[in-house]
C-alpha positions as CSV (number, residue, x, y, z in Angstrom):
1,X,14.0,-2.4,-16.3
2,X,15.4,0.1,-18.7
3,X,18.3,2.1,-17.0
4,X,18.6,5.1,-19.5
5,X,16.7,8.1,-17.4
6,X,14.2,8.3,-20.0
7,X,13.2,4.7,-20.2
8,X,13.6,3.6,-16.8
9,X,9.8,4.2,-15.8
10,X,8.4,2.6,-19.3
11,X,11.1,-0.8,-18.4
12,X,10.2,-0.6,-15.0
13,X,6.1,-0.4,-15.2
14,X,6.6,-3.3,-18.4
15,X,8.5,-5.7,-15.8
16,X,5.4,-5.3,-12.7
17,X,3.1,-6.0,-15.3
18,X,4.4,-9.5,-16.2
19,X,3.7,-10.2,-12.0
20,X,0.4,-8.8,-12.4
21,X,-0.4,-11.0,-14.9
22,X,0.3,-14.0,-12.8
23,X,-1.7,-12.6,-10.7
24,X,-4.9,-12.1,-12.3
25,X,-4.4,-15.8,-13.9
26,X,-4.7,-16.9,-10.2
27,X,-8.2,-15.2,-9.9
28,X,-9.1,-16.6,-12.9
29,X,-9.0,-19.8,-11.9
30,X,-5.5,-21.1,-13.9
31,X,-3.0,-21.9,-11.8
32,X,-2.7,-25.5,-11.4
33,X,0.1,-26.5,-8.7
34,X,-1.3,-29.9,-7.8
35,X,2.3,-31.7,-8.7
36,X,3.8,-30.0,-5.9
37,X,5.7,-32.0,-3.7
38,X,4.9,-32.0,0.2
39,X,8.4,-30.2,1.3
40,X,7.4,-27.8,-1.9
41,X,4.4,-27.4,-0.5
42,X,5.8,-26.5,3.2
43,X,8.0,-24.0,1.8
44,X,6.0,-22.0,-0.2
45,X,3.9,-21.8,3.0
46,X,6.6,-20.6,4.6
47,X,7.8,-18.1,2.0
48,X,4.2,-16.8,2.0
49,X,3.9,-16.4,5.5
50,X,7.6,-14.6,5.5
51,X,6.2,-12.0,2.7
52,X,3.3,-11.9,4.9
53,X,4.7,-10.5,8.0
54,X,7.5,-8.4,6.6
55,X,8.6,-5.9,9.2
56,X,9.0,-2.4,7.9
57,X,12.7,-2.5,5.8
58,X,14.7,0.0,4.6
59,X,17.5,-0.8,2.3
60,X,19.6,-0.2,-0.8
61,X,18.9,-1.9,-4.3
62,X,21.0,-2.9,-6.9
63,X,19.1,-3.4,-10.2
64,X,20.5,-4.6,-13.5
65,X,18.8,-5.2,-17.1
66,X,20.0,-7.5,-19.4
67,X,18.2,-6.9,-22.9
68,X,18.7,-9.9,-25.8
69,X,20.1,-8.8,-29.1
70,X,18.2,-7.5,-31.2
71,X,15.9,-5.6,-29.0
72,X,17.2,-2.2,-28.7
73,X,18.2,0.4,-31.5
74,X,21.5,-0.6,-31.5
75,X,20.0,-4.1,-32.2
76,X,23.2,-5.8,-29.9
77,X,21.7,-5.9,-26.7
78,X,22.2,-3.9,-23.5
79,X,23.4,-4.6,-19.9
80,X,22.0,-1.5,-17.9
81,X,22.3,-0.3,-14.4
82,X,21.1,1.7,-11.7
83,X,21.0,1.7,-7.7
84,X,18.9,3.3,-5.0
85,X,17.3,3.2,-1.7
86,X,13.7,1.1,-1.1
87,X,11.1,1.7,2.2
88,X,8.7,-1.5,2.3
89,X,6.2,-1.6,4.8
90,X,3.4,-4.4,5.0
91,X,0.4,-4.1,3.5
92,X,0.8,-2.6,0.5
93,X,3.6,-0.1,0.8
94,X,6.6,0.8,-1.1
95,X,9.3,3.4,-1.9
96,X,12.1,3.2,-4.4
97,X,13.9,6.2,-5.1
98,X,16.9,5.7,-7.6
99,X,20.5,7.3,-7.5
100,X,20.8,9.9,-10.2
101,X,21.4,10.3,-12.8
102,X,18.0,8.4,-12.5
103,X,15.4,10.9,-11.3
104,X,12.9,8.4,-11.2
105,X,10.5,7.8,-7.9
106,X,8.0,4.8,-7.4
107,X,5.6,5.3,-4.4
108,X,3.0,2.2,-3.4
109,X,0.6,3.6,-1.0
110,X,-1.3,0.7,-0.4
111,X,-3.9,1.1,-3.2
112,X,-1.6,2.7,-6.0
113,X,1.8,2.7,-7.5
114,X,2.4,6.2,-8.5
115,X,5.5,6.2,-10.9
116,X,7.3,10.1,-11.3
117,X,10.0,10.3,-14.4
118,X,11.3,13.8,-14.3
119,X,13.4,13.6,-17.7
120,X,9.8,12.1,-19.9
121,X,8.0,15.0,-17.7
122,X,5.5,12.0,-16.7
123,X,3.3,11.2,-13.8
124,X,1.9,7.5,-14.5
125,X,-0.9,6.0,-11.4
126,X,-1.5,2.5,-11.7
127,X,-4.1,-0.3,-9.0
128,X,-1.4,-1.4,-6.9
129,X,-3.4,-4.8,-7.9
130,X,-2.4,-4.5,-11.0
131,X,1.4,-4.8,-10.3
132,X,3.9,-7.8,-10.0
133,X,4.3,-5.4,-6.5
134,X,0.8,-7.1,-5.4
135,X,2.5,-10.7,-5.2
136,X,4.8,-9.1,-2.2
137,X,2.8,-6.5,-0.7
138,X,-0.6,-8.3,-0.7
139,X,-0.3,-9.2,2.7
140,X,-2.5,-12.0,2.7
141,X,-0.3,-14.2,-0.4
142,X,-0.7,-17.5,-0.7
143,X,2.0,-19.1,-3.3
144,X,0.3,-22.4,-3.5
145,X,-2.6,-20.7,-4.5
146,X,-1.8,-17.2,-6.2
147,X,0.9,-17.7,-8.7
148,X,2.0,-21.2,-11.4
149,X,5.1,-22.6,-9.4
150,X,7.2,-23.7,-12.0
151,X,10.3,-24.6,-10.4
152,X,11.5,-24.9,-6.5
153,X,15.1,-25.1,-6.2
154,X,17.2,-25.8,-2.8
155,X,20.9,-24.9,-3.1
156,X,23.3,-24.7,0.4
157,X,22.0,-21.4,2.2
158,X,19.3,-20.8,-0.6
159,X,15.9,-21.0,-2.2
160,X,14.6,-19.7,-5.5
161,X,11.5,-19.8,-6.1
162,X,9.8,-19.5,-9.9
163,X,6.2,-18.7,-11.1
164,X,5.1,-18.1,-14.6
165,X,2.4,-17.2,-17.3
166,X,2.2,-18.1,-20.5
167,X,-0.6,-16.2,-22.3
168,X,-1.1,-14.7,-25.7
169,X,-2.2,-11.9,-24.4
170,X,1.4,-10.1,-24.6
171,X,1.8,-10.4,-20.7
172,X,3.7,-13.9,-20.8
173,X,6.9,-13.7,-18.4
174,X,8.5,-15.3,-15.6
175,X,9.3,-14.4,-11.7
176,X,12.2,-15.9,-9.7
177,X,12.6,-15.1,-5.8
178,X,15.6,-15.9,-4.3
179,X,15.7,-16.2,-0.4
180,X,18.3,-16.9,2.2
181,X,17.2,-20.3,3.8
182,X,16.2,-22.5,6.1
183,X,16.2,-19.0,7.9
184,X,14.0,-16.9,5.1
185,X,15.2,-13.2,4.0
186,X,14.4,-12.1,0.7
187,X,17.7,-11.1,-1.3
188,X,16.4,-10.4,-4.2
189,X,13.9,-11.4,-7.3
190,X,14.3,-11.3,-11.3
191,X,11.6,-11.2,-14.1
192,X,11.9,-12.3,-17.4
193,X,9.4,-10.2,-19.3
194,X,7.6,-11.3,-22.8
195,X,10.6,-9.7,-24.8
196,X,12.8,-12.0,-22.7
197,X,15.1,-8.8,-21.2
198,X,15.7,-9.8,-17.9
199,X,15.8,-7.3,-14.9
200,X,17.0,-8.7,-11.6
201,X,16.4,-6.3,-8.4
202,X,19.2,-7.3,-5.3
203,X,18.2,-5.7,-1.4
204,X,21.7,-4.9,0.2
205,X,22.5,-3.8,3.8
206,X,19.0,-3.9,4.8
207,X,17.6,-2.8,8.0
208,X,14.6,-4.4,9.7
209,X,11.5,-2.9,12.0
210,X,12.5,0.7,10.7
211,X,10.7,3.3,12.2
212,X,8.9,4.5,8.6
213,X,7.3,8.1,8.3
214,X,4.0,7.8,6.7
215,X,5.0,10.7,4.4
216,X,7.6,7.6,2.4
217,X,4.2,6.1,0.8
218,X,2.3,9.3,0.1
219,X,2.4,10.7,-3.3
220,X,1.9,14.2,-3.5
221,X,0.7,16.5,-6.7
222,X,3.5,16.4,-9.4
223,X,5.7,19.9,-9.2
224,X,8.7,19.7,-11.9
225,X,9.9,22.6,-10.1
226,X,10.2,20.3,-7.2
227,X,13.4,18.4,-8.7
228,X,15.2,21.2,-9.4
């Protein structure tokens, strides 16, 4: 995800599409996990079940981009920042609101992800099914089933889990979640996009069965004025 203010919704919207894309390979028919092992197997029942029954969080984010050389005007690469606060509620509901200088807002309401970018003076609405944000917010995920496992790895207090599409339809990419485990809590996920930048998104002092106004997930008509 881009981190300049005027890129970070255009970086941002890139990196959910790689997720959706695993996604819609799913429905298609394409995902082949039958070389998954039985424990593999167990635990992505488990992780799916977790994502399932998420109870309304509220948290900070720590987000950082790492672009490869060659990709940006300066043609050396960029590591880029930024940090915020997140509101997830299950099904289908999101909030991140980044720390300025970003003045950037992303709102899932359960059927769209409504992205607000005050520095490109943009409103962009996109299917919430149409997002990587689908995979966690679907509320009725099934790993085995909904995304290629590519790699299950089990370190002391950790698993990571990694799905992928390879396509030549400009939407190739790669998703890892990384959860605390046996005991599951998401800390945080990374996506490799097609252009191989890779944007990693960490949850920090989180806060579980939040009471969550409806008004968080709500997007509203678009009023510069409003940011002033």
């Amino acid at each position: 995800m881009h981190l300049l203010t005027s890129g970070l919704a255009a970086r941002t919207v890139a990196t959910f599409a790689i997720l959706a894309s695993l996604t819609v390979a799913a429905a298609a028919g394409k995902v082949d996990n039958s070389r998954l092992a039985p424990q593999d197997r167990e635990d992505l029942k488990r992780v799916s079940q977790y994502l399932n029954t998420l109870p309304p969080l509220k948290g900070r984010f720590m987000q950082i981009s790492v672009e490869p050389a060659g990709s940006s005007a300066n043609s050396g690469g960029r590591t880029l920042h930024a940090k915020g606060t997140f509101y997830l509620k299950q099904p289908g509901r999101m909030r991140f609101e980044y720390d300025p200088p970003q003045k950037v807002l992303f709102i899932a309401d359960g059927r769209f992800v409504t992205v607000e970018d005050k520095e490109l003076e943009s409103v962009n609405n996109y299917p919430l099914s149409d997002t990587p944000l689908y995979l966690l917010l679907k509320g009725d995920l099934d790993l085995v089933k909904d995304a290629r496992i590519t790699s299950i790895e089990r370190t002391p207090g950790q698993l990571r889990v990694t799905a992928r599409k390879d396509d030549d339809d400009g939407m190739a990419g790669q998703l890892t979640m990384t959860f605390a485990y046996p005991v599951l809590e998401l800390r945080q996920w990374t996506v490799i996009d097609s252009q191989q930048t890779q944007t990693t998104v960490a949850l920090r002092n989180v806060q579980k069965g939040v009471r969550l106004k409806p008004d968080l997930f709500r997007a509203t008509d678009y009023d510069f004025e409003a940011w002033d």
